[in-house]
Biopython code that builds the backbone (N, CA, C, O; Angstrom):
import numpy as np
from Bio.PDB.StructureBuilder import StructureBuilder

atoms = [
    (1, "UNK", "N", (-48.649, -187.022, 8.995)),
    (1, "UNK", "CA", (-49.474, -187.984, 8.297)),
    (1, "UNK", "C", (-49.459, -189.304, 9.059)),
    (1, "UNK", "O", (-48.433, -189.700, 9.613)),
    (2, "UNK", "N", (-50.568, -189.958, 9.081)),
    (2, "UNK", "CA", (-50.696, -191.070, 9.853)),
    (2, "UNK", "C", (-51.220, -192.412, 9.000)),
    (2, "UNK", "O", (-52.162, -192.334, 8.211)),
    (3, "UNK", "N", (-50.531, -193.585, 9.245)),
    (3, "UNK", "CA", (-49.948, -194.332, 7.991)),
    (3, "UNK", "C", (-50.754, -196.007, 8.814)),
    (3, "UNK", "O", (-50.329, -196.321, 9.926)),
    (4, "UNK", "N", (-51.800, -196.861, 8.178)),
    (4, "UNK", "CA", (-52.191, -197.480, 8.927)),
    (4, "UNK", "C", (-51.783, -198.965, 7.575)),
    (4, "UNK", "O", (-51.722, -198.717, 6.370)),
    (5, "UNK", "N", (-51.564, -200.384, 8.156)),
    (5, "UNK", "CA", (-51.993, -201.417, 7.426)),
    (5, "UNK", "C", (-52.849, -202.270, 7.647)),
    (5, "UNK", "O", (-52.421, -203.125, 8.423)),
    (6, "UNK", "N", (-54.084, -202.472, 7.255)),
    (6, "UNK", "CA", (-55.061, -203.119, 7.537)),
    (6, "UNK", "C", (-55.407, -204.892, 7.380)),
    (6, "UNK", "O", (-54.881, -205.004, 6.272)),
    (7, "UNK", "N", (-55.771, -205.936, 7.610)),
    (7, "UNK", "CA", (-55.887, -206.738, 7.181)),
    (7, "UNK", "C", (-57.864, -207.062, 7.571)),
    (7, "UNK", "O", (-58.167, -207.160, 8.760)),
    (8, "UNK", "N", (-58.705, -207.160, 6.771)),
    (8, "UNK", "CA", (-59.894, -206.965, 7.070)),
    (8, "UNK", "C", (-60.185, -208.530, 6.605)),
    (8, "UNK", "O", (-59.723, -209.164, 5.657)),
    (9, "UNK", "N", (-61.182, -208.927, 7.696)),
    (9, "UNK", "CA", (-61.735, -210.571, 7.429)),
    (9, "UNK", "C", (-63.528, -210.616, 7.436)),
    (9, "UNK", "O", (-64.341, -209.958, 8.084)),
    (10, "UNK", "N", (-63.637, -211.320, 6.772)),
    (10, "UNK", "CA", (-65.356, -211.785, 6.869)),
    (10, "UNK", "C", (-65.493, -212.593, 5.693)),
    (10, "UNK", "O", (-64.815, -213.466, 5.150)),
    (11, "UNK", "N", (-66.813, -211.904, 5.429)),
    (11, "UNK", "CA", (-67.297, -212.223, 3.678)),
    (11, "UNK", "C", (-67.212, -211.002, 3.084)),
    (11, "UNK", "O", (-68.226, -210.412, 2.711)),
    (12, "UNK", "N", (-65.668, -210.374, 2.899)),
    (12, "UNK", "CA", (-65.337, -209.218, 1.929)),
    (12, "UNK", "C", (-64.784, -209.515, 1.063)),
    (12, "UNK", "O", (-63.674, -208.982, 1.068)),
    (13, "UNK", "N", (-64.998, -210.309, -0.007)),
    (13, "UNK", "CA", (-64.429, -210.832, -1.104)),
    (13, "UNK", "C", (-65.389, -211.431, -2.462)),
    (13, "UNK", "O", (-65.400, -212.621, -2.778)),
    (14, "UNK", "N", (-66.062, -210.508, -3.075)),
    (14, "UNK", "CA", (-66.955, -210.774, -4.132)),
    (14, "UNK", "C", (-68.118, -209.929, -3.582)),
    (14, "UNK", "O", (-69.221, -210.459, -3.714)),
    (15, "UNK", "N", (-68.090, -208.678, -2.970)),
    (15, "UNK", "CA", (-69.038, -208.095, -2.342)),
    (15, "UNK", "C", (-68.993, -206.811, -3.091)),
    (15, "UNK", "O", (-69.979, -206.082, -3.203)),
    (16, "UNK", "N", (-67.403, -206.458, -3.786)),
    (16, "UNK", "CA", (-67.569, -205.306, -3.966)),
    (16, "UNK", "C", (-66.922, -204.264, -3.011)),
    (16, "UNK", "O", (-67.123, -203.065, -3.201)),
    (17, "UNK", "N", (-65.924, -204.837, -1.690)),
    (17, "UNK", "CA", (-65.671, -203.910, -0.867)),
    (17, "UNK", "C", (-64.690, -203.042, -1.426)),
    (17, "UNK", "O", (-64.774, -201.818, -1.329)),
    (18, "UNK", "N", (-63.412, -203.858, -2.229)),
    (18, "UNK", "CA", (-62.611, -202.831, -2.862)),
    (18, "UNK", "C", (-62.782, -201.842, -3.169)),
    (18, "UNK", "O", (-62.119, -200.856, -2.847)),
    (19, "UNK", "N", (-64.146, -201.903, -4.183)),
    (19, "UNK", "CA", (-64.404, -200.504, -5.416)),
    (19, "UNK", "C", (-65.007, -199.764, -4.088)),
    (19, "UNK", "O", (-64.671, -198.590, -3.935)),
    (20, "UNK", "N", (-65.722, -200.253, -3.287)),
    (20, "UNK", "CA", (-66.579, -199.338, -2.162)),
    (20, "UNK", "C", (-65.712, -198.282, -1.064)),
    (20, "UNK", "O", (-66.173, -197.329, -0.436)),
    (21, "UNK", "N", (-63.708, -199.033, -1.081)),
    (21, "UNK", "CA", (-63.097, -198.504, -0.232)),
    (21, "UNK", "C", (-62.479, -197.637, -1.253)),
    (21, "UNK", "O", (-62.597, -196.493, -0.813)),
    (22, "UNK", "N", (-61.775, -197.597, -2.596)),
    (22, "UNK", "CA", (-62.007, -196.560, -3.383)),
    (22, "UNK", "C", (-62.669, -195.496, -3.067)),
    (22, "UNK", "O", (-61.920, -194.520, -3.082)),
    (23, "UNK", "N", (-63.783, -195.230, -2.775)),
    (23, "UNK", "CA", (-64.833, -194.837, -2.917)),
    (23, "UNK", "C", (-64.666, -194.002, -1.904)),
    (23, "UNK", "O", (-64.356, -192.812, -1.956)),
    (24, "UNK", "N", (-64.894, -194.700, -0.933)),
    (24, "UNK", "CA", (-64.957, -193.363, 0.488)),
    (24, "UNK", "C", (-63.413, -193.263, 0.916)),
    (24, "UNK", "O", (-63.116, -192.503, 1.838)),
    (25, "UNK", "N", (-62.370, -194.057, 0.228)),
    (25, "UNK", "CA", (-60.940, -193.369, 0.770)),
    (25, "UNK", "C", (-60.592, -192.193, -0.094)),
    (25, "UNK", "O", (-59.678, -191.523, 0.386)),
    (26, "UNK", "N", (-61.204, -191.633, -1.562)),
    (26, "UNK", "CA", (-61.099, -190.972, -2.098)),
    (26, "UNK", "C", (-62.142, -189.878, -1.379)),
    (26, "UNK", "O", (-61.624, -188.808, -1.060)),
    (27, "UNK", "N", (-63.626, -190.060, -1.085)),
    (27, "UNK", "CA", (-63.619, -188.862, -0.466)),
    (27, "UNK", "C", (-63.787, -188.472, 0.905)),
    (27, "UNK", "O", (-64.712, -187.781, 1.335)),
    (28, "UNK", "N", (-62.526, -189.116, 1.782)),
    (28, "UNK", "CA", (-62.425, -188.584, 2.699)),
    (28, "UNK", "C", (-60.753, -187.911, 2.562)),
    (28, "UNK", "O", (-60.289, -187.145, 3.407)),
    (29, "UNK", "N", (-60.137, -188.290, 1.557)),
    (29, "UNK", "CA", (-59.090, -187.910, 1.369)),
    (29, "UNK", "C", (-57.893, -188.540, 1.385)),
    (29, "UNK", "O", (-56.835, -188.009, 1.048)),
    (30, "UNK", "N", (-58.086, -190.214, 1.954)),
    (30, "UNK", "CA", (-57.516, -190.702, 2.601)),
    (30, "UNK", "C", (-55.953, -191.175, 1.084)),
    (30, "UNK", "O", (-56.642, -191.365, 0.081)),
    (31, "UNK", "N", (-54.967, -191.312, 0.803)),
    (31, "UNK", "CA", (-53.990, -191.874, 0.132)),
    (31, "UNK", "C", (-53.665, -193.421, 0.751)),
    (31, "UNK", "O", (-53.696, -193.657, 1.959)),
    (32, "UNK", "N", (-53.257, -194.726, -0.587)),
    (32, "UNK", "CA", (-52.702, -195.832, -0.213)),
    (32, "UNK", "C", (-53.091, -196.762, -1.188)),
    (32, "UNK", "O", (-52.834, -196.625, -2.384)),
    (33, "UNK", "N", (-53.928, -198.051, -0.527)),
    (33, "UNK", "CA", (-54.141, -198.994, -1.702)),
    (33, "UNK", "C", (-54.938, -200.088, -1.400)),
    (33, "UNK", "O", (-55.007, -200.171, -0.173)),
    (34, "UNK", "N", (-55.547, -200.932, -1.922)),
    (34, "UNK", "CA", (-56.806, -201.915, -1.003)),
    (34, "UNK", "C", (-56.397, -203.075, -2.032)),
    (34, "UNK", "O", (-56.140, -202.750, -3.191)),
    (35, "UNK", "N", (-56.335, -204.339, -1.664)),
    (35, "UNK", "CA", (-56.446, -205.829, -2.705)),
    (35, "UNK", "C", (-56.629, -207.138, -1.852)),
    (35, "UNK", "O", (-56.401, -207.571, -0.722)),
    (36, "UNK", "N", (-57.139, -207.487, -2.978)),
    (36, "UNK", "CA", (-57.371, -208.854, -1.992)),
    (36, "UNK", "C", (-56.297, -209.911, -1.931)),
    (36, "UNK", "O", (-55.198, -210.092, -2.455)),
    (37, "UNK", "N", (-57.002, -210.472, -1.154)),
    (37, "UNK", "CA", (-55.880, -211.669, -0.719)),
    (37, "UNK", "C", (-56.244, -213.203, -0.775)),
    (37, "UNK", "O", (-57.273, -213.831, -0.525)),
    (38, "UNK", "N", (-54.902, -213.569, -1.233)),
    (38, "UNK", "CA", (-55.720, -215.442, -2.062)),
    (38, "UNK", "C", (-55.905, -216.037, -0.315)),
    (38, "UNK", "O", (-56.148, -217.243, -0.275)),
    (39, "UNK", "N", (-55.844, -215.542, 0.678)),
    (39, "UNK", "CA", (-56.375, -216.140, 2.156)),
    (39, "UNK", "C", (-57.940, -216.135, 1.868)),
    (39, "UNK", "O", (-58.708, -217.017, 2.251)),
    (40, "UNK", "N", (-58.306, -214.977, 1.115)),
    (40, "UNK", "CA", (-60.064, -214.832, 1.505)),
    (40, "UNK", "C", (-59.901, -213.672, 1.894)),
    (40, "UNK", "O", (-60.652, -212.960, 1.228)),
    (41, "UNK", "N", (-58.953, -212.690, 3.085)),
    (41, "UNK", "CA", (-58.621, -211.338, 3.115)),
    (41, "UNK", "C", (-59.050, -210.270, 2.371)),
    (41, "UNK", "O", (-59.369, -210.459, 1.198)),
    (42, "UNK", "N", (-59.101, -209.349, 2.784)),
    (42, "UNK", "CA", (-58.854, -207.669, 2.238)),
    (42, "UNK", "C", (-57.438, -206.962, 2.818)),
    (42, "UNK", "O", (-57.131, -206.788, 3.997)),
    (43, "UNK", "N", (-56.819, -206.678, 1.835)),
    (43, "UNK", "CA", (-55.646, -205.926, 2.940)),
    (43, "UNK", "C", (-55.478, -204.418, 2.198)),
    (43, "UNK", "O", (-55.482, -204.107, 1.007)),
    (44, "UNK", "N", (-55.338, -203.659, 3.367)),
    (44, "UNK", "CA", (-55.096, -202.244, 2.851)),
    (44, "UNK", "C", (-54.133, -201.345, 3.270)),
    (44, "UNK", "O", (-53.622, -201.744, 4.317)),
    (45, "UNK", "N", (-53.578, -200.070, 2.800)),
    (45, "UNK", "CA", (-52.423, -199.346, 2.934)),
    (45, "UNK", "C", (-53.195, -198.203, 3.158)),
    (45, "UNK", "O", (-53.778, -197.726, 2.185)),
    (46, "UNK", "N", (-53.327, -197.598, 4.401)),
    (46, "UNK", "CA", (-54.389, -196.032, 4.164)),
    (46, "UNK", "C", (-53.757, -194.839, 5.220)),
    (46, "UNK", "O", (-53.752, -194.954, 6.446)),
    (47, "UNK", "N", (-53.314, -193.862, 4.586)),
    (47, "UNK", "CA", (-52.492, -192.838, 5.221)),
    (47, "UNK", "C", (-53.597, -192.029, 4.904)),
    (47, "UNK", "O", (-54.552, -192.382, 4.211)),
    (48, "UNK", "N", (-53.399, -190.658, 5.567)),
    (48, "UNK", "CA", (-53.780, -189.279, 5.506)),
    (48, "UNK", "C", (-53.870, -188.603, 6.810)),
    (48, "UNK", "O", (-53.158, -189.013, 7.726)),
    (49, "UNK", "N", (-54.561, -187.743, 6.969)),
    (49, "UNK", "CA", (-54.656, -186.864, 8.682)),
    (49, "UNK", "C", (-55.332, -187.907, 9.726)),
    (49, "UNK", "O", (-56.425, -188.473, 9.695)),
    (50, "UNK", "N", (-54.631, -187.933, 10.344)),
    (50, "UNK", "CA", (-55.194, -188.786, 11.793)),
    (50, "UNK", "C", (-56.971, -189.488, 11.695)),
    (50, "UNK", "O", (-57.496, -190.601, 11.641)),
    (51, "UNK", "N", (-57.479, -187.778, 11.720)),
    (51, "UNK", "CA", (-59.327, -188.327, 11.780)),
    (51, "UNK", "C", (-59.567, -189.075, 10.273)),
    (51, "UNK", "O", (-59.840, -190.269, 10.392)),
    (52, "UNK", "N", (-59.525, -188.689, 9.194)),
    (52, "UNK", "CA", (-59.651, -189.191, 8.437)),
    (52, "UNK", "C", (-59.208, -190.646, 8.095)),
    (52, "UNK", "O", (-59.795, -191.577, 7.544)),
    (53, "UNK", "N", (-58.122, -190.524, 8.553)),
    (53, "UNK", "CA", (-57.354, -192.023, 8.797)),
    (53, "UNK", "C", (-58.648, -193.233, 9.552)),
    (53, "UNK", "O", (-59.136, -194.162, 8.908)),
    (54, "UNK", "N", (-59.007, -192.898, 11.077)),
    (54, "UNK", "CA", (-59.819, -193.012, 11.742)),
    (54, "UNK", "C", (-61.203, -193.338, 11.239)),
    (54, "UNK", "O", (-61.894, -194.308, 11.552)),
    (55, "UNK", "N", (-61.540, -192.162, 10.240)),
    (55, "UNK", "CA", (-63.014, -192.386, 10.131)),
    (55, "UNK", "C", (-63.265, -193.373, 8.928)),
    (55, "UNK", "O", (-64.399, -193.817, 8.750)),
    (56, "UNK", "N", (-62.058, -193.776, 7.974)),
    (56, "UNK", "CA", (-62.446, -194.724, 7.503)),
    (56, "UNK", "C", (-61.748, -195.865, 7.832)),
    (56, "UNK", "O", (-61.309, -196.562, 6.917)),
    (57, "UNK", "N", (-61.568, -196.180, 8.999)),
    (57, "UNK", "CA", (-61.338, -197.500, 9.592)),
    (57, "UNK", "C", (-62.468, -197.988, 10.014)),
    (57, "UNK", "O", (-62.807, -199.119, 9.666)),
    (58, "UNK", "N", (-63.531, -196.941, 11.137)),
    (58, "UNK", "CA", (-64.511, -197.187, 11.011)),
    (58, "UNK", "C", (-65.534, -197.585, 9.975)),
    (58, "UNK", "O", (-66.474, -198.350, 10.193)),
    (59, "UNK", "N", (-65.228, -196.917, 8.674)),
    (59, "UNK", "CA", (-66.351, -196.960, 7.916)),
    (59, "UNK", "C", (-65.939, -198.619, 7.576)),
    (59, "UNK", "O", (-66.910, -199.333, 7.327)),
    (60, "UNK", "N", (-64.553, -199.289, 7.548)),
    (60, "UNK", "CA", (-64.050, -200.318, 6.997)),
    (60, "UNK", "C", (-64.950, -201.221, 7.740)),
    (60, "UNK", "O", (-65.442, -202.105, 7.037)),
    (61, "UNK", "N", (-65.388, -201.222, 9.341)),
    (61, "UNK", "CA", (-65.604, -202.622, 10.266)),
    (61, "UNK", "C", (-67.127, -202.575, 9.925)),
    (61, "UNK", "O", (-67.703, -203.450, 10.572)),
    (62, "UNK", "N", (-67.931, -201.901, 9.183)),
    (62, "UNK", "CA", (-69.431, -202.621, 8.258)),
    (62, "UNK", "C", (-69.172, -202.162, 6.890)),
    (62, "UNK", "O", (-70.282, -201.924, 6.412)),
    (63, "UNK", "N", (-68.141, -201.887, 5.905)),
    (63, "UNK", "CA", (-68.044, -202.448, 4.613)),
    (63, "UNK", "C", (-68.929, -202.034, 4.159)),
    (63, "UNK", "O", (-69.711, -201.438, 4.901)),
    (64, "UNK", "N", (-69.213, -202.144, 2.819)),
    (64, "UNK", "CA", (-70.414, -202.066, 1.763)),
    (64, "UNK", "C", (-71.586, -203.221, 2.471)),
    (64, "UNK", "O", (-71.324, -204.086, 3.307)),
    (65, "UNK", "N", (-72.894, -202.932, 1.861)),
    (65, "UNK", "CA", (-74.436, -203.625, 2.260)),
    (65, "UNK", "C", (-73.844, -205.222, 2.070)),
    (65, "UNK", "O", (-74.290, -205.947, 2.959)),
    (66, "UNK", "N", (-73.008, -205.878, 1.183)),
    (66, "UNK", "CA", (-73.184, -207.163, 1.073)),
    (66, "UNK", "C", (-71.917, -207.659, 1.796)),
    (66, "UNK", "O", (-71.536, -208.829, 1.813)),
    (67, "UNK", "N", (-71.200, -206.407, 2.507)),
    (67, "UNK", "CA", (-69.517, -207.431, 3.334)),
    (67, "UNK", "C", (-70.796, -207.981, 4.593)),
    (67, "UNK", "O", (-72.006, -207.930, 4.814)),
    (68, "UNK", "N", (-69.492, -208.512, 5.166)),
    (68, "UNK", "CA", (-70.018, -209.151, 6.535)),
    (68, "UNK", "C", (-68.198, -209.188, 7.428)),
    (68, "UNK", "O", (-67.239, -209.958, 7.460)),
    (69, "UNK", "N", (-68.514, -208.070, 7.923)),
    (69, "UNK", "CA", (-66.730, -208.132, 8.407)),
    (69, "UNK", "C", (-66.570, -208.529, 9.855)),
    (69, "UNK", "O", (-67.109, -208.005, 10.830)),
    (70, "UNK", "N", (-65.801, -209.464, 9.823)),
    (70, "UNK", "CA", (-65.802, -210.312, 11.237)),
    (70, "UNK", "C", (-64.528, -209.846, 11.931)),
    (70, "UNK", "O", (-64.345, -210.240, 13.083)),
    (71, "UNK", "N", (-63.793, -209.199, 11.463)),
    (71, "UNK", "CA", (-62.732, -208.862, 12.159)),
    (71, "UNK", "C", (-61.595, -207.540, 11.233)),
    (71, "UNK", "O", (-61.790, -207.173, 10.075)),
    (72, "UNK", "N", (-60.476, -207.057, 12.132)),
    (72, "UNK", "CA", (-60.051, -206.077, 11.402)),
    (72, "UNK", "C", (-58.451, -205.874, 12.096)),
    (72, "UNK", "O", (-58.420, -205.476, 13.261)),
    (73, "UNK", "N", (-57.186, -206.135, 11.414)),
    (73, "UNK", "CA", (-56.383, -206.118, 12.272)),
    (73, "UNK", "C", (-55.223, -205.439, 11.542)),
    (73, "UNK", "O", (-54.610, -205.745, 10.519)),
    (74, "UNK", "N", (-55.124, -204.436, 12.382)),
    (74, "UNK", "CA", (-54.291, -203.100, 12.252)),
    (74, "UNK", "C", (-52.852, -203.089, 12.855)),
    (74, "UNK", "O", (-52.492, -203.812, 13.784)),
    (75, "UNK", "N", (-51.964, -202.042, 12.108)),
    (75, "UNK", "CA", (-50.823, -202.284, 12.614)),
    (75, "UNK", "C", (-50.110, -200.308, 11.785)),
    (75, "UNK", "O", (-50.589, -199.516, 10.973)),
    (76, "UNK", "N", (-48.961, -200.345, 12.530)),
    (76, "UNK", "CA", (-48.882, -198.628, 11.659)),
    (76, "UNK", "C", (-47.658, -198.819, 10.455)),
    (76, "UNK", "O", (-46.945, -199.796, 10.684)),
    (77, "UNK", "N", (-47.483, -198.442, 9.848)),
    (77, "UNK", "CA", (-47.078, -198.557, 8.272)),
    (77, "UNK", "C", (-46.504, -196.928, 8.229)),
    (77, "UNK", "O", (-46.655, -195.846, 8.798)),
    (78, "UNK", "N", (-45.557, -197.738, 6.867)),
    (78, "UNK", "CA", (-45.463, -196.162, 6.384)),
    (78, "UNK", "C", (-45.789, -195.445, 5.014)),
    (78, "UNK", "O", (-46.017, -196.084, 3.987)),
    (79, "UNK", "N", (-45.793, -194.045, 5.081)),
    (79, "UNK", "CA", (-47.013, -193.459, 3.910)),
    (79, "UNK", "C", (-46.830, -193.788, 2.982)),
    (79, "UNK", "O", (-45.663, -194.176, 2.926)),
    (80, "UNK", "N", (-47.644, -193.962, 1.501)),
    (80, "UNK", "CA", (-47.142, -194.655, 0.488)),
    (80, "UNK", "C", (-46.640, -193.367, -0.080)),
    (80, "UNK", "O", (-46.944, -192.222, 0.255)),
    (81, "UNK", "N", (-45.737, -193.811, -1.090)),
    (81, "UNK", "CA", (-45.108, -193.299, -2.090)),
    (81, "UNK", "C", (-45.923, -191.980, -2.897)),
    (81, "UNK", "O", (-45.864, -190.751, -2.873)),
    (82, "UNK", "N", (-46.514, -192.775, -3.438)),
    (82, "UNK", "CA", (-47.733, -192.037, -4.371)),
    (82, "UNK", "C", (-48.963, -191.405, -4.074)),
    (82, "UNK", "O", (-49.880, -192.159, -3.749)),
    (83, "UNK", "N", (-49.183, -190.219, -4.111)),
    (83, "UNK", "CA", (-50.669, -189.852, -3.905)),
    (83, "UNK", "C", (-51.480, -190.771, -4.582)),
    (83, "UNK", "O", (-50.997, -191.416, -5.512)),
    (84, "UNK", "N", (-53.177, -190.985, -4.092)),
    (84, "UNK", "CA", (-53.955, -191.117, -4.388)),
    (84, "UNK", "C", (-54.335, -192.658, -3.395)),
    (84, "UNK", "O", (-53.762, -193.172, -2.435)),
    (85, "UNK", "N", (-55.451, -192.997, -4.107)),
    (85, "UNK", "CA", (-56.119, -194.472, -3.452)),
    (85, "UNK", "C", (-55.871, -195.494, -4.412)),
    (85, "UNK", "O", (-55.008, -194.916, -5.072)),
    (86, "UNK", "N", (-55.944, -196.061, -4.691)),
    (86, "UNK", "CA", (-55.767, -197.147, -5.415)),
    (86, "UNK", "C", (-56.057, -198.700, -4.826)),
    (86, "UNK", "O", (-56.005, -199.168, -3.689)),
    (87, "UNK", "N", (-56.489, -199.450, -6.543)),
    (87, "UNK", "CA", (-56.796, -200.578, -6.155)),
    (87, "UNK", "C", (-56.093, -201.434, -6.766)),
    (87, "UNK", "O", (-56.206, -201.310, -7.986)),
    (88, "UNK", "N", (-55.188, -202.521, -6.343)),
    (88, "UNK", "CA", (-54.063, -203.144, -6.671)),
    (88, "UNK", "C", (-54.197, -204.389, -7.094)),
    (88, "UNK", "O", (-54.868, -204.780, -6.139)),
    (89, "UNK", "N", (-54.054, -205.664, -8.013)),
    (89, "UNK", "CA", (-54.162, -206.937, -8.065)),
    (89, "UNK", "C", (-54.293, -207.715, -6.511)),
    (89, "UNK", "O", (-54.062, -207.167, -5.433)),
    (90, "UNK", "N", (-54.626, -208.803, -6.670)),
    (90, "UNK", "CA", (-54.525, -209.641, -5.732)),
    (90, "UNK", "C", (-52.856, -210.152, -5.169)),
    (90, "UNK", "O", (-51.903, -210.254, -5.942)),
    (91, "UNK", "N", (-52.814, -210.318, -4.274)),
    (91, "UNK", "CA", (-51.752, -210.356, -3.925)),
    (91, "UNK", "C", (-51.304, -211.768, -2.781)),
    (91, "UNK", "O", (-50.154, -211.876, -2.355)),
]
sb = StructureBuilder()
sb.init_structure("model")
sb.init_model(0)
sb.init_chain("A")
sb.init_seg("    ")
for serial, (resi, resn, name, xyz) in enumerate(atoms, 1):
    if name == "N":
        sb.init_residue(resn, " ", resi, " ")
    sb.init_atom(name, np.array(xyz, "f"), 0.0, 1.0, " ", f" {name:<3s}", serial, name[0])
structure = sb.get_structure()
């Protein structure tokens, strides 16, 4: 399993990206957790099989129709605890 932590920047914060990374981390399979951050941030926890891991990192750097993601900075983590995706308070 391959275990990523994300910190995502733009205008992803009142767009809706959370519920949108829900969304496709559930069906690509992906397990972890997405919340925002009182910086203005998105930060996320996203494990699962390598490609999948992958393909929604990609899907992360254009976001839902209203993000505007200016940047994306990754680092490797380890798997969460709990199955599933989840979306966590602000943090």
């Amino acid at each position: 399993m391959s275990a990523r932590i994300v910190i995502i920047s733009g205008r992803v914060q009142g767009v809706g990206y959370r519920d949108w990374m829900v969304i496709e981390a559930e069906r690509l399979g992906v397990h972890g957790w997405v919340r925002n951050r009182r910086d203005g941030t998105v930060q996320a926890l996203v494990a699962g099989e390598e490609a999948a891991v992958q393909a929604l990192l990609l899907l992360c750097r254009r976001g839902p129709v209203m993000a505007r993601v200016e940047d994306i900075a990754e680092d490797f983590a380890e798997a969460p605890a709990e199955p599933g995706f989840r979306r966590l308070p602000t943090g």
